[in-house]
LUMZAGU-627751 format. One record per residue (C-alpha): z, y, x; residue in three letters. Coordinates in steps of 0.05 Angstrom, whole numbers, padded with zeros to 5 digits, always signed. Each point is the difference from the previous one (the first is absolute). Layout:
BEGIN
ZYXAla ...
//
This chain:
BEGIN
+00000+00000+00000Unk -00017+00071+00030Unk +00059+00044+00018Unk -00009+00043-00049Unk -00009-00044-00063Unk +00064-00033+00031Unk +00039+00057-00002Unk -00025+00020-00068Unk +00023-00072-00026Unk +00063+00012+00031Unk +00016+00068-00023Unk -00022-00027-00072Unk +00062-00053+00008Unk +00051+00057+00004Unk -00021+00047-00047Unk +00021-00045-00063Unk +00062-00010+00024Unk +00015+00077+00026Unk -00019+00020-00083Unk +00052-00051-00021Unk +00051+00028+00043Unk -00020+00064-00021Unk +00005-00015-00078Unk +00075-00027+00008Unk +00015+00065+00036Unk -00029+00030-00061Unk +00049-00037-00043Unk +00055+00012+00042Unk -00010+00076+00003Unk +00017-00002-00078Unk +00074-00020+00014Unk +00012-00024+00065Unk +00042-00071+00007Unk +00074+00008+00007Unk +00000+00074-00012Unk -00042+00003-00058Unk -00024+00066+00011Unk -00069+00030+00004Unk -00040+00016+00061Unk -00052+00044-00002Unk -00015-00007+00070Unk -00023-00070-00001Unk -00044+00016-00069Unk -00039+00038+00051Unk +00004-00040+00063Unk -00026-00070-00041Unk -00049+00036-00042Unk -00025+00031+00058Unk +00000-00073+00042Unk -00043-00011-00066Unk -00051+00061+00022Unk -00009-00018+00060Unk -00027-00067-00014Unk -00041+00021-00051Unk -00042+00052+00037Unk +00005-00049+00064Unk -00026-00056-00053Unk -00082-00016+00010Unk -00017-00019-00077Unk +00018+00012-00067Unk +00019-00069-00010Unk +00049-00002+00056Unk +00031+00072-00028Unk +00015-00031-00054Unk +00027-00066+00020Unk +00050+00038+00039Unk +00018+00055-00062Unk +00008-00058-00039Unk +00048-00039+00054Unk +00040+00063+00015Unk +00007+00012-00087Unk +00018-00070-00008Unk +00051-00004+00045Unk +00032+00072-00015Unk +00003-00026-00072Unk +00026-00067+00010Unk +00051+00027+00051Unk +00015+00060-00050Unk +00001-00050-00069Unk +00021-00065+00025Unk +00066+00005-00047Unk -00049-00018-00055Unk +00017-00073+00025Unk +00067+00006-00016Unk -00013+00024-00077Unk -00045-00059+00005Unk +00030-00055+00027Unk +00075+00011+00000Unk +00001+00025-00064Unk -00066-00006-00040Unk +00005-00084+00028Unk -00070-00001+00032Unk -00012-00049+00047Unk +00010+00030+00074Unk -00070-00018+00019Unk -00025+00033-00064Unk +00033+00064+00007Unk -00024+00010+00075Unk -00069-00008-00017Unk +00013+00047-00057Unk +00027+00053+00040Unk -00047+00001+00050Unk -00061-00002-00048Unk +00027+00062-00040Unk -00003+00034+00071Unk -00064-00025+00021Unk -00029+00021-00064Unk +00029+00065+00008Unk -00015+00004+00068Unk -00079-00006-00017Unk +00006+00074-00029Unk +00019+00017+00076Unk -00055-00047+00033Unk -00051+00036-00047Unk +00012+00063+00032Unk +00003-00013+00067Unk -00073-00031-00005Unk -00019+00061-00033Unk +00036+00038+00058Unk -00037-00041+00048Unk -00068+00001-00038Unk -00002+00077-00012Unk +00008+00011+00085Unk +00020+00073+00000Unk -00007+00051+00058Unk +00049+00052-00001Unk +00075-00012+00013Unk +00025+00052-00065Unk -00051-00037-00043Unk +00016-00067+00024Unk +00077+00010-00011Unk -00016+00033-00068Unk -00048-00059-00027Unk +00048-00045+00021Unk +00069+00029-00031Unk -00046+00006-00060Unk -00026-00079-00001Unk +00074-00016+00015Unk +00034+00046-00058Unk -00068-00035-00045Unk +00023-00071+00010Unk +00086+00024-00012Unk -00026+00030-00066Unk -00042-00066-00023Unk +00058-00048+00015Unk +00051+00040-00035Unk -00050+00014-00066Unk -00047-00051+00000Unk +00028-00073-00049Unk +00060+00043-00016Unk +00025+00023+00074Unk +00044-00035+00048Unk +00007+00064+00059Unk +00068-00029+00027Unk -00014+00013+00077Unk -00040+00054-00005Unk -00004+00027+00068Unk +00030+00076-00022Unk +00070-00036-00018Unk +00007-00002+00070Unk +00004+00084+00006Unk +00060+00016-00044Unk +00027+00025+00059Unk -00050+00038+00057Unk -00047+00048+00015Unk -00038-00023-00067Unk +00052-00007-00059Unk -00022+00074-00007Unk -00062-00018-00033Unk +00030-00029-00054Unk +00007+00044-00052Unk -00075+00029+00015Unk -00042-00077+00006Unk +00052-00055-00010Unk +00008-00063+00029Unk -00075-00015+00000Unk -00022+00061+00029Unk +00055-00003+00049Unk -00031-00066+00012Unk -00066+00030+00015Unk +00027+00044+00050Unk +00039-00046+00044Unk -00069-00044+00005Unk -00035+00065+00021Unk +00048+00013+00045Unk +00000-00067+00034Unk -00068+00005+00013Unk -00004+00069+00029Unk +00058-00033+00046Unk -00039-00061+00025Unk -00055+00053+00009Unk +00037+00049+00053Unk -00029+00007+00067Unk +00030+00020+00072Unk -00046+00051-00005Unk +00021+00027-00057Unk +00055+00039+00035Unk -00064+00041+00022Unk -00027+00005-00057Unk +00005+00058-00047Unk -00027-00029-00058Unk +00046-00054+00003Unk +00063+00052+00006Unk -00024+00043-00051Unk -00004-00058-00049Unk +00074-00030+00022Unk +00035+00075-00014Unk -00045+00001-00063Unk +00034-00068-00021Unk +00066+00026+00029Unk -00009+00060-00048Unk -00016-00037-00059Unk +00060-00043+00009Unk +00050+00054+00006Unk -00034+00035-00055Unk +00012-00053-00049Unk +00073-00015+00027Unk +00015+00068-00006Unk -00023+00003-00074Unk +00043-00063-00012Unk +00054+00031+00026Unk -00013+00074-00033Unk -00009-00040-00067Unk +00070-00045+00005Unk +00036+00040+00028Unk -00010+00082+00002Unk -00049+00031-00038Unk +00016-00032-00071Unk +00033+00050-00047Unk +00035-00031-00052Unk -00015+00019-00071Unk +00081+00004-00008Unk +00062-00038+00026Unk -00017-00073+00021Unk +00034-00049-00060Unk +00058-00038+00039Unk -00018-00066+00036Unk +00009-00054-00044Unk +00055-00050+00021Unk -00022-00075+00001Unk +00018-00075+00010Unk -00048-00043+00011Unk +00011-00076-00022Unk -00019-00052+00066Unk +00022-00073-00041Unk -00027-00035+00057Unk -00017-00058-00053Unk -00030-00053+00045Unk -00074-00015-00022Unk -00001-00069-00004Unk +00064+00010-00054Unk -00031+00066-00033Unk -00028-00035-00046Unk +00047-00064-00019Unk +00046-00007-00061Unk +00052-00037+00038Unk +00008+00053+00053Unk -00041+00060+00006Unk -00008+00025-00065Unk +00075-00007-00016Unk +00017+00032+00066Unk -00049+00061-00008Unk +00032+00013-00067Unk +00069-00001+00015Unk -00007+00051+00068Unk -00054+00045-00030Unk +00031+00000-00075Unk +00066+00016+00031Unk -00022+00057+00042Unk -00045+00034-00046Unk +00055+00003-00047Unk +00052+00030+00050Unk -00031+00047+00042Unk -00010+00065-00013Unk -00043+00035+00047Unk -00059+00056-00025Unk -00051-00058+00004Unk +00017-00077+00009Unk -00062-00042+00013Unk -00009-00064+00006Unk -00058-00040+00036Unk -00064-00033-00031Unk +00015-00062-00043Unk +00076+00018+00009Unk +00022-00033-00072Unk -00050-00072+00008Unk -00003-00005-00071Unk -00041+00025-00055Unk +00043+00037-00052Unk +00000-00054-00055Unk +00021-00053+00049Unk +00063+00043+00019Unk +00071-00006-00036Unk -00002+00036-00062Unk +00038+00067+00015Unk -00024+00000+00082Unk -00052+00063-00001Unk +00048+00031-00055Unk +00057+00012+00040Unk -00042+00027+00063Unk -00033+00053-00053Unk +00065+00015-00025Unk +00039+00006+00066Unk -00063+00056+00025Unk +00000+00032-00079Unk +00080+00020+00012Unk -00008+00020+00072Unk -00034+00067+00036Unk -00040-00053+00037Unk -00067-00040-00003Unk -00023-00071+00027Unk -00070-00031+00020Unk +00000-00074-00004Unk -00056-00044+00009Unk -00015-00058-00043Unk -00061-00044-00043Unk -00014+00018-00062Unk -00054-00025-00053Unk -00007-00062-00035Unk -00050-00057-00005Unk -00031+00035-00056Unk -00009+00070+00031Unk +00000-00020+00073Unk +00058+00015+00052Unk -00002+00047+00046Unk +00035+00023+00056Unk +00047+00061-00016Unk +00055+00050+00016Unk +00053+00016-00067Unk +00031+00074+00014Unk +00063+00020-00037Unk +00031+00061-00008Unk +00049+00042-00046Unk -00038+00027-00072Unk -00055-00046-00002Unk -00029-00043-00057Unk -00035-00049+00042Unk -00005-00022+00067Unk -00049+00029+00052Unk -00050-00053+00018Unk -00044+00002+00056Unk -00050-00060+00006Unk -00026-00024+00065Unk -00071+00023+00009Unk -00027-00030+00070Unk +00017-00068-00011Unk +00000-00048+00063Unk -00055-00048+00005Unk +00022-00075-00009Unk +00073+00018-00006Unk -00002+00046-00068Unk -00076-00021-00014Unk -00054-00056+00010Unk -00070+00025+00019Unk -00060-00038-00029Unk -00017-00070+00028Unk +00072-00012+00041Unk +00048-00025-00065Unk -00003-00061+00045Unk +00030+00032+00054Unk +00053+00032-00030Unk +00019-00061-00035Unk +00023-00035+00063Unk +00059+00048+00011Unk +00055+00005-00037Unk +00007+00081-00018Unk +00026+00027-00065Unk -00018+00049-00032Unk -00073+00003+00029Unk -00039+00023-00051Unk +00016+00069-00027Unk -00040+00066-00038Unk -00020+00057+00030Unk +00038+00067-00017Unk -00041+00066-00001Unk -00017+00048+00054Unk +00052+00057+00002Unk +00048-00020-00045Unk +00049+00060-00033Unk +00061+00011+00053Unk +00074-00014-00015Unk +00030+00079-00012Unk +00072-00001+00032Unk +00044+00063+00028Unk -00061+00044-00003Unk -00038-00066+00054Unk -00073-00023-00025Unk +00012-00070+00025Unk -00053-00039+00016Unk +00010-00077+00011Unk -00048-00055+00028Unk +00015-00072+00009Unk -00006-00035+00062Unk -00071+00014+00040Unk -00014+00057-00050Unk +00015+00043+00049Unk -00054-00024+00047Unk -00049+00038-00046Unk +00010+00068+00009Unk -00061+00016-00040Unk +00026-00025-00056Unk +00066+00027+00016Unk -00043+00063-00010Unk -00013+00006-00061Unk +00067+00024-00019Unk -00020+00061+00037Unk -00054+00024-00045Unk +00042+00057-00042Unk +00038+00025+00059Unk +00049+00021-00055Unk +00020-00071-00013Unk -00008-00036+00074Unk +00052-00043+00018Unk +00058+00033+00031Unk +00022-00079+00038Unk -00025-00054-00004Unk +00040-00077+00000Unk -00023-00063+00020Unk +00031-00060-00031Unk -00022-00059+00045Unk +00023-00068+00008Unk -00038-00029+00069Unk +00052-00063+00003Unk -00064-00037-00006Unk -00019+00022+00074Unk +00064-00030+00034Unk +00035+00037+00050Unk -00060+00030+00041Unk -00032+00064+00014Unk -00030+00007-00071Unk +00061+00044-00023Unk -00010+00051+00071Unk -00076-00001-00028Unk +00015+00019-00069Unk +00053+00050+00014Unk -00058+00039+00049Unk -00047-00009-00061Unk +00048+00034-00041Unk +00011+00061+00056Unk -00070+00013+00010Unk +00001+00013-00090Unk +00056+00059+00020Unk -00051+00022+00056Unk -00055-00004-00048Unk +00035+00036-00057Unk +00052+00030+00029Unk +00045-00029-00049Unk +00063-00040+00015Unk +00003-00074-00015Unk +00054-00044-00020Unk -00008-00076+00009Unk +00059-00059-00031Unk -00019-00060+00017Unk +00021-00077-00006Unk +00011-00008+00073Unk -00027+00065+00044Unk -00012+00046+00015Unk +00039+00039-00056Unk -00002+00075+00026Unk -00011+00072-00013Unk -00061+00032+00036Unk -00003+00079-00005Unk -00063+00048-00010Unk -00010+00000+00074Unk -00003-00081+00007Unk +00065-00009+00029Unk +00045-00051-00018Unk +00063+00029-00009Unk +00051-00051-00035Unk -00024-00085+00010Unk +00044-00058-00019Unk +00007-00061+00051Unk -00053-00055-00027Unk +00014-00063-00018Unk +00073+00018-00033Unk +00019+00011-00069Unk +00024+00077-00007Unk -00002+00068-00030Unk -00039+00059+00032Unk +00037+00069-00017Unk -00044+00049+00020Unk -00027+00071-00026Unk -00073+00021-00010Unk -00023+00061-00003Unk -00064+00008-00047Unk -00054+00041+00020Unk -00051+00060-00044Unk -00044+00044+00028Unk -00078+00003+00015Unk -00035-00077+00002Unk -00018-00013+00077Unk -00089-00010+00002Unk -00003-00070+00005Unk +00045-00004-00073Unk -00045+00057-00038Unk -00069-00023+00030Unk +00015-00082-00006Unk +00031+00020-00066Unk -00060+00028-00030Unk -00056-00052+00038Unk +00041-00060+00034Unk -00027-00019+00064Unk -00066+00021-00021Unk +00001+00057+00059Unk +00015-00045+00045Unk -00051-00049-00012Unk -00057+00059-00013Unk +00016+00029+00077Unk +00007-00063+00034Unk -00069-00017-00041Unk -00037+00062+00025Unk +00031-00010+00067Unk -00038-00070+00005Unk -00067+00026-00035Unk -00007+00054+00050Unk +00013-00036+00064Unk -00060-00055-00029Unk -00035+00062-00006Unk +00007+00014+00071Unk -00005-00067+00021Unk -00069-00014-00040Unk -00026+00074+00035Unk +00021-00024+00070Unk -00036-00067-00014Unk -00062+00037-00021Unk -00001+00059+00072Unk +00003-00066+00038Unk -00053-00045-00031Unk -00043+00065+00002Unk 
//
């Protein structure tokens, strides 16, 4: 073999394996192991390992055999929990759930190998334009995994800047745009030059970027902090405990131990505390209300109807005859009936089965799998002048949806809670994961959220994203905590993705892609003349 086509084989053997290093460093930048925190840093350093292979890569096919194996393995490594739900709980077969979990990310993972062929395929001059088509393929293929067959974006690359340089940009593009950025970014980086320190092109566009980053920190800052002028004296934070049963999954659901232990802690708490707002976590009481002891939901109404306080608790409701759904009950002094809020995003395979996989879900053992769908932007529960919005459980991974409160800014959500129960994931990184989801919504919206959950992470996150009160996991407790709500003007990203969803985002990152085919179809045509 000549020297050269050996070298070429040999360079060929590493470059797999460097993407699926780089893809677990993806995952791992969400909520790094044994800390559980986010890391920017490496978002950038593996997506940018990523670059580098793919402008280094000689075909389209090969791009996008390694953006597949680099998305495969960030989503395995970011998801793998979904074994857990699967096989500890759900009673798959080990074997079965494996290949499950890795075929949901290698499914996934073709929206990222479809871009980096296009990447490849398009072969752009120009380092700007190059960075730009990329962040724009790379924010393209975010968008179609969390839209497209009802959305799964847990992972998404932007989770990983809750905390950085680019958390800023969160209440101007969200996640997904933030997203976009951090692949432009990465590939201007694999792009610098030693000669670039010459180079006054190359300076002018660094301070530009410097500038643009300080600009939108600064407005961040100027917007949460000291140029907001309050209509009239803030209302007073609203004090809060928030109910952590610690139920243990595999007993949530079972009349001999479970359901009878779920009902004693939670029914004896919610009718004993007396904090502004008591809430307690998503299928909190197991039971529908006809299966419960005559007398059971009477007593909680009655205890929050004779008290200057308010609860949230999570539970089914329905019947055969009208279907069940997933819901949150919200009591409070003077009212005829309960609030109800009704899950809208349901879960796929744990609250509903898709066409053509019955079969599939009928070799686990999950109750309670097959619920309705609530409506978009359901009425808020009015408490202590709060618009309180709830969402149940990954709810909050759609912010766009989570937008649509925010279309009379007279009537957008003042906090938000998050009733979760993510028992079914074990003790694993899933609960670091969710809490960032829920801090890039405050980022977003600039709206504090409040999260009780079955086992963790029950805590209070402020306007800002910070967490400021967090019960220990795993233990069965009470979170006192206050929360101050938050008015004032809607950040961009809630009034534009309010009014059009991620349609902006998909329109750009669209245009961005038809032009540099443009470019690429007029370079093709100077050289063939």
């Amino acid at each position: 073999m000549p020297a050269r086509l050996s070298s070429v084989a040999h360079a060929a053997r590493w470059r797999m394996p460097l993407a699926l290093c780089a893809g677990l460093a993806q995952a791992a930048s969400l909520a790094l192991p044994g800390s559980g925190q986010p890391a920017w840093w490496l978002q950038l350093a593996s997506l940018a390992a990523l670059a580098w292979l793919l402008r280094s890569s000689t075909t389209v096919r090969r791009a996008a055999a390694l953006g597949w194996v680099f998305a495969t393995a960030w989503l395995a490594g970011t998801f793998w929990w979904l074994y857990i739900s699967m096989h500890s709980y759900g009673g798959l077969s080990a074997p079965l759930a494996v290949a499950a979990v890795l075929a949901l990310a290698a499914a996934l993972g073709a929206y990222y190998a479809l871009v980096s062929g296009l990447f490849r395929a398009l072969a752009l001059d120009g380092r700007a334009l190059t960075a730009i088509v990329f962040g724009a393929l790379w924010m393209l293929a975010e968008l179609a995994r969390g839209v497209w067959w009802t959305g799964f974006p847990w992972g998404a690359g932007g989770y990983a800047h809750v905390e950085g340089p680019l958390a800023a940009l969160a209440r101007s593009i969200g996640v997904y745009g933030i997203s976009g950025v951090a692949a432009a970014l990465a590939m201007l980086l694999v792009q610098v030059r030693r000669s670039d320190l010459r180079s006054a092109p190359a300076w002018a566009l660094a301070l530009g970027l410097a500038a643009l980053g300080a600009g939108a920190a600064w407005q961040r800052h100027c917007a949460v902090e000291l140029c907001q002028t309050p209509a009239g004296p803030p209302a007073p934070p609203l004090s809060l405990a928030l109910l952590q049963g610690n139920i243990p999954q595999d007993e949530k659901f079972q009349p001999g131990s479970g359901v009878p232990m779920a009902l004693q802690w939670y029914g004896d708490r919610l009718t004993s505390l007396k904090g502004a707002l008591v809430v307690a976590p998503e299928t909190a009481i197991p039971l529908l209300p006809q299966q419960l002891t005559p007398g059971y939901l009477d007593a909680i109404a009655q205890h929050f109807a004779s008290n200057d306080s308010a609860a949230l608790l999570g539970m089914p409701l329905g019947s055969l005859e009208s279907g069940y759904t997933n819901s949150v009950l919200g009591f409070q002094p003077g009212q005829v009936e309960p609030y109800r809020y009704d899950k809208h995003h349901l879960v796929p395979f744990g609250e509903f089965i898709p066409p053509f996989f019955r079969w599939f879900t009928e070799r686990m053992n999950i109750p309670l799998g097959d619920f309705s769908r609530g409506g978009l932007a359901q009425p808020h529960f009015a408490w202590r002048g709060e618009r309180i919005v709830p969402n149940i459980c990954y709810e909050d991974l759609f912010g766009e949806e989570l937008a649509a409160h925010f279309r009379n800014p007279g009537t957008a959500p003042t906090v938000f809670v998050n009733l979760s129960n993510i028992a079914w994931f074990g003790n694993t990184l899933a609960i670091d994961q969710h809490l960032h989801i829920s801090r890039m919504r405050t980022l977003e919206f600039e709206r504090p959220m409040v999260r009780a959950t079955n086992t963790g992470a029950t805590a209070i996150i402020d306007h800002r994203g910070v967490v400021t009160h967090q019960l220990e996991r795993h233990v069965r407790g009470i979170l006192k905590g206050q929360v101050q709500g938050r008015e004032g003007p809607v950040t961009p990203y809630a009034a534009w993705a309010a009014r059009w969803g991620l349609w902006p985002l998909w329109i750009l990152g669209g245009l961005a892609v038809l032009a540099a085919w443009g470019f690429a179809r007029r370079n093709a045509g100077h050289h063939t003349g």
